[in-house]
N, C-alpha and C positions, 0 to 999 in steps of 0.2 A: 577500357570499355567505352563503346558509342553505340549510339541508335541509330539502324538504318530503316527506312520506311518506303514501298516501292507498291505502285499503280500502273499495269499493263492493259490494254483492252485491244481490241482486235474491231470495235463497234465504237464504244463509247467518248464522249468528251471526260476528262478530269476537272472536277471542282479542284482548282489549288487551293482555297481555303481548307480541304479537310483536309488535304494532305500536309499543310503547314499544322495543321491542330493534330493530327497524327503525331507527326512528326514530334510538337515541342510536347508530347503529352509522356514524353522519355527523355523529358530535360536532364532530368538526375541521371542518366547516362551518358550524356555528356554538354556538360555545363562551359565548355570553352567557346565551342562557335557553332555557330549552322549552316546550314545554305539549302537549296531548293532548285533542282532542275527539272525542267519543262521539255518533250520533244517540239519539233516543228507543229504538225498535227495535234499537239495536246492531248494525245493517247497515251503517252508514256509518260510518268513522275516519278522522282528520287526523292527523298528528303534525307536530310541526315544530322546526327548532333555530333558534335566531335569532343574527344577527350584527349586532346595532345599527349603524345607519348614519343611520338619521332616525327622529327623537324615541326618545331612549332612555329614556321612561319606560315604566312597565308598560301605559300604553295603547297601546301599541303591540304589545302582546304576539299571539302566534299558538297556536296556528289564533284567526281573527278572526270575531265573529256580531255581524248586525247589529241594532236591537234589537227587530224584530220575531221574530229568533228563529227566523227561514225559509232564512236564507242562510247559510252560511259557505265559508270560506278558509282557505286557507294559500297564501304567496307567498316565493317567493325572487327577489330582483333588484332592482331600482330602477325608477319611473315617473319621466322626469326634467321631463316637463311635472305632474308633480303638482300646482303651487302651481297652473299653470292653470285645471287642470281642476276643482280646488276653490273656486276661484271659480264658475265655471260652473255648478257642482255648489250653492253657497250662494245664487245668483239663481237658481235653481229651486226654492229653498225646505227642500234638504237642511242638515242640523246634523249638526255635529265633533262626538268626544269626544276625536279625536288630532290630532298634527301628520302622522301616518305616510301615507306612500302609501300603503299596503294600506287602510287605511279609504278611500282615494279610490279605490284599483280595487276596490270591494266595494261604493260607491256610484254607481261608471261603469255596473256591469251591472245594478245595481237600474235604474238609467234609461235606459239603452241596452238592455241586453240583450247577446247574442254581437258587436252593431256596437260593442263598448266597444272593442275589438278596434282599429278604426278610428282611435280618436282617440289610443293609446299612443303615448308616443314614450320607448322605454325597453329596460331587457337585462331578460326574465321569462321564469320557469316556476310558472306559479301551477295548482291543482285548488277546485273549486270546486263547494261542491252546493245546489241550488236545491230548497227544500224544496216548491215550490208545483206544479214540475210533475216531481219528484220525478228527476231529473237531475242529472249529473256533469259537469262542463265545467272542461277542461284546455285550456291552449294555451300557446304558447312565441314568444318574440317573432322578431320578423323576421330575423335575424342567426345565429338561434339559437346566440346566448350564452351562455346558460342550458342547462345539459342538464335531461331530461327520458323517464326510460324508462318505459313499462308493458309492462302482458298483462291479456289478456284472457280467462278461460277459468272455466268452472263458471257460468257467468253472472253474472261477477263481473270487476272492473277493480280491476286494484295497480297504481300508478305512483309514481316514486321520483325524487328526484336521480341516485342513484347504483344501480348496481344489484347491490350490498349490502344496501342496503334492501330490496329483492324477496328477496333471498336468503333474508332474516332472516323476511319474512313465506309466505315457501314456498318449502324447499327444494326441491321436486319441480322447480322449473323451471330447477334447475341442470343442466341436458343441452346439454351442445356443441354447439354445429351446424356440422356439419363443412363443409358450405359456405364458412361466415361464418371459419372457423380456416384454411381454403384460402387463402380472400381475403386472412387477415391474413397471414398466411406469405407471400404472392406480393407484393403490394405496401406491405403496414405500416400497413393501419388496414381497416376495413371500413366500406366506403361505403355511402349511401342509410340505410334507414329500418332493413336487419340489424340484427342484435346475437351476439354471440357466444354465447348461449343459444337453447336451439327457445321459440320462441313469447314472445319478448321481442321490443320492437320500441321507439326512438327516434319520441317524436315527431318529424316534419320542422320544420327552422324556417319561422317563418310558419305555422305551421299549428294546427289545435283540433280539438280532438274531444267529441263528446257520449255521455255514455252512458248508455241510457236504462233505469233500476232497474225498467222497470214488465214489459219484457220482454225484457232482457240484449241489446240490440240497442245498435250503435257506428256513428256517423257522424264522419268523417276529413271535412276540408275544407282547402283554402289560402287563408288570407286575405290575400292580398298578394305582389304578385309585382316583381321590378326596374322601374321605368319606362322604358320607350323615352325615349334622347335626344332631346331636341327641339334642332335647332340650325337655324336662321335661315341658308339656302343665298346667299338675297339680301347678306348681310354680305361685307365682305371679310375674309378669313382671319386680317388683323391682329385687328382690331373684334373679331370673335370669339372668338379667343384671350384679349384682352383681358381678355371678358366673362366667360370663362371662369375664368379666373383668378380675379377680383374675386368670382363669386359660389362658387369654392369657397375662397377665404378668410370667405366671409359664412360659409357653413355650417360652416367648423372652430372658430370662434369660437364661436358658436353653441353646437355639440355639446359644444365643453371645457366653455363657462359652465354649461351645465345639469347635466353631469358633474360639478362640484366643488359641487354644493351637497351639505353634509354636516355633520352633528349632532355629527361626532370631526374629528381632524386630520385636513389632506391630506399623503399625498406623492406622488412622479413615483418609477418605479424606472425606470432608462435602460439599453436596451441598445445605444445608441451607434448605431443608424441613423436616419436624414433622419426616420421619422415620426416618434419618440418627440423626438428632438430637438423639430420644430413641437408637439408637444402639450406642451411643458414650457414654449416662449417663449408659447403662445396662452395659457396659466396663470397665466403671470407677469405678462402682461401685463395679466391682469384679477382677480389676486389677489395681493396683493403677500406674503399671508404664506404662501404654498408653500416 
C-alpha cells in the first residue's frame, strides 16, 4: 500500500506546500520514503509515499521519470505479471535502472500507450503525465482494489488515495452532498462512482480517465468488463464440474504465486473462513517459508 497524490491544471500555478501536506497527510500509507515532483511550468504535481515491497532500493523511489524526461508517475499497488512483462519489455530493446514494477508500468505505456491497461495483471491506482501530448492519465485496476478519488474543476484535476489528500490540496471542496449522506445513512456505504463531497467522484474499477491540459477536457472509459461463461452444453454435467474444478484450482495457484513475490517477508493473516484458509494451503504449498 502507498499514497499517490496528483495536481493538473491547464491555467493554474501549484502551491507545492499543499501538495507536500496532501501528500504526507497518507503517511500511514506509506511510512518508508516519499518524494515530490514538479513539471517545468509548475502546472503539474506528483506526490507520493512509499511502502517497499519490490526492490527497496532508492531506484525504486516515486513519483518515477523516465529518462527522456517526457513521462512520469506515481503508482500505488503491485504489477504481479511484472517480471513478464519485463522481459517483453527488454526484447523490444527497453533498459532497467530497477527491479520495481513502477519502471515496468512506466515502460508498458511508453510502448503501448492507454492498451498497457490490457496487459495488467495486478491490484493499481496509478496518475500519470505524458509530457508529449501534454496529458493526464489515471486508472485503477479491475477489482478496484486500489482506491482512487478525484475532481475536476477550474480546469484543473486532483486525485488522491484518500480524500484527505484533496482536502489538504482544496478545502473548498469539503461540502456534503447530502445525497451521497442520505445513501450512507440508509444503507451504510455510498455506491457507484458518489462520494461524500459535491464534485468528488471515485474512479470506477476498471476504468481510466484522460485529462487533457491543453483544454481542461476529461474522457472516463471502462476497460474491461467480467467475461461471459463459456461452458461446453455438449459435456456431461460430471466432466464439467470436473473441469471446472481443475481449472479454478489452476487459477488460485496461479494468483497466490504471483501474489507472494516480495522484496520483505510474507505472512497470511486468517479470519478463519474456507477462502483464507485455501490461500494459506496454496502458499504453503509453493513457499515453504510462510
Amino acid at each position: 500500500m502507498c499514497g499517490i497524490i496528483g495536481i493538473a491544471s491547464s491555467k493554474n500555478l501549484i502551491n507545492e506546500n499543499d501538495l507536500i501536506r496532501g501528500r504526507d497527510s497518507m503517511v500511514h500509507r506509506g511510512p518508508d520514503s516519499h518524494g515530490v515532483w514538479l513539471s517545468e511550468d509548475k502546472k503539474i504535481g506528483f506526490g507520493h509515499r512509499r511502502l517497499s515491497i519490490i526492490d527497496l532500493t532508492d531506484a525504486g523511489h516515486q513519483p518515477m521519470t523516465n529518462l527522456d524526461q517526457n513521462i512520469s508517475i506515481v503508482f500505488n499497488g503491485e504489477i504481479y505479471n511484472h517480471v513478464d512483462l519485463k522481459k517483453k519489455l527488454q526484447a523490444l530493446g527497453y533498459d532497467f535502472n530497477s527491479d520495481s514494477d513502477t519502471e515496468v508500468l512506466l515502460n508498458s505505456y511508453i510502448q503501448w500507450g492507454v492498451d498497457c491497461l490490457d496487459k495488467l495483471n495486478g491490484m493499481f491506482a496509478f496518475g500519470l503525465y505524458d509530457k508529449r501530448n501534454n496529458k493526464i492519465f489515471i486508472a485503477r485496476d479491475r477489482a478496484g482494489e486500489k482506491p482512487l478519488f478525484y475532481s475536476i474543476n477550474n480546469d484543473s484535476l486532483y486525485f488522491s488515495s484518500e480524500l484527505k489528500g484533496l482536502i489538504e490540496i482544496d478545502k473548498s471542496i469539503k461540502q456534503i452532498d447530502k445525497k451521497s449522506l442520505n445513501l450512507y445513512l440508509s444503507v451504510g456505504y455510498i455506491a457507484g462512482e458518489s462520494c461524500i463531497y459535491k464534485n468528488v467522484f471515485k474512479l470506477p474499477a476498471a476504468s481510466a480517465l484522460i485529462f487533457d491540459l491543453e483544454n481542461g477536457t476529461e474522457n472516463i472509459w471502462r476497460y474491461w468488463k467480467i467475461p461471459n461463461a463459456d461452458i461446453d452444453p455438449k459435456k456431461k454435467s460430471l466432466e464439467c464440474e470436473e473441469d471446472l474444478i481443475n481449472e479454478l484450482d489452476s487459477l488460485l495457484e496461479d494468483s497466490i504465486k504471483r501474489q507472494m513475490v516480495a522484496d520483505v517477508p510474507v505472512g497470511v493473516l486468517l479470519s478463519g473462513g474456507v477462502d483464507s484458509s485455501l490461500i494459506t494451503a496454496y502458499a504453503i504449498r509453493n513457499f515453504s517459508n510462510v
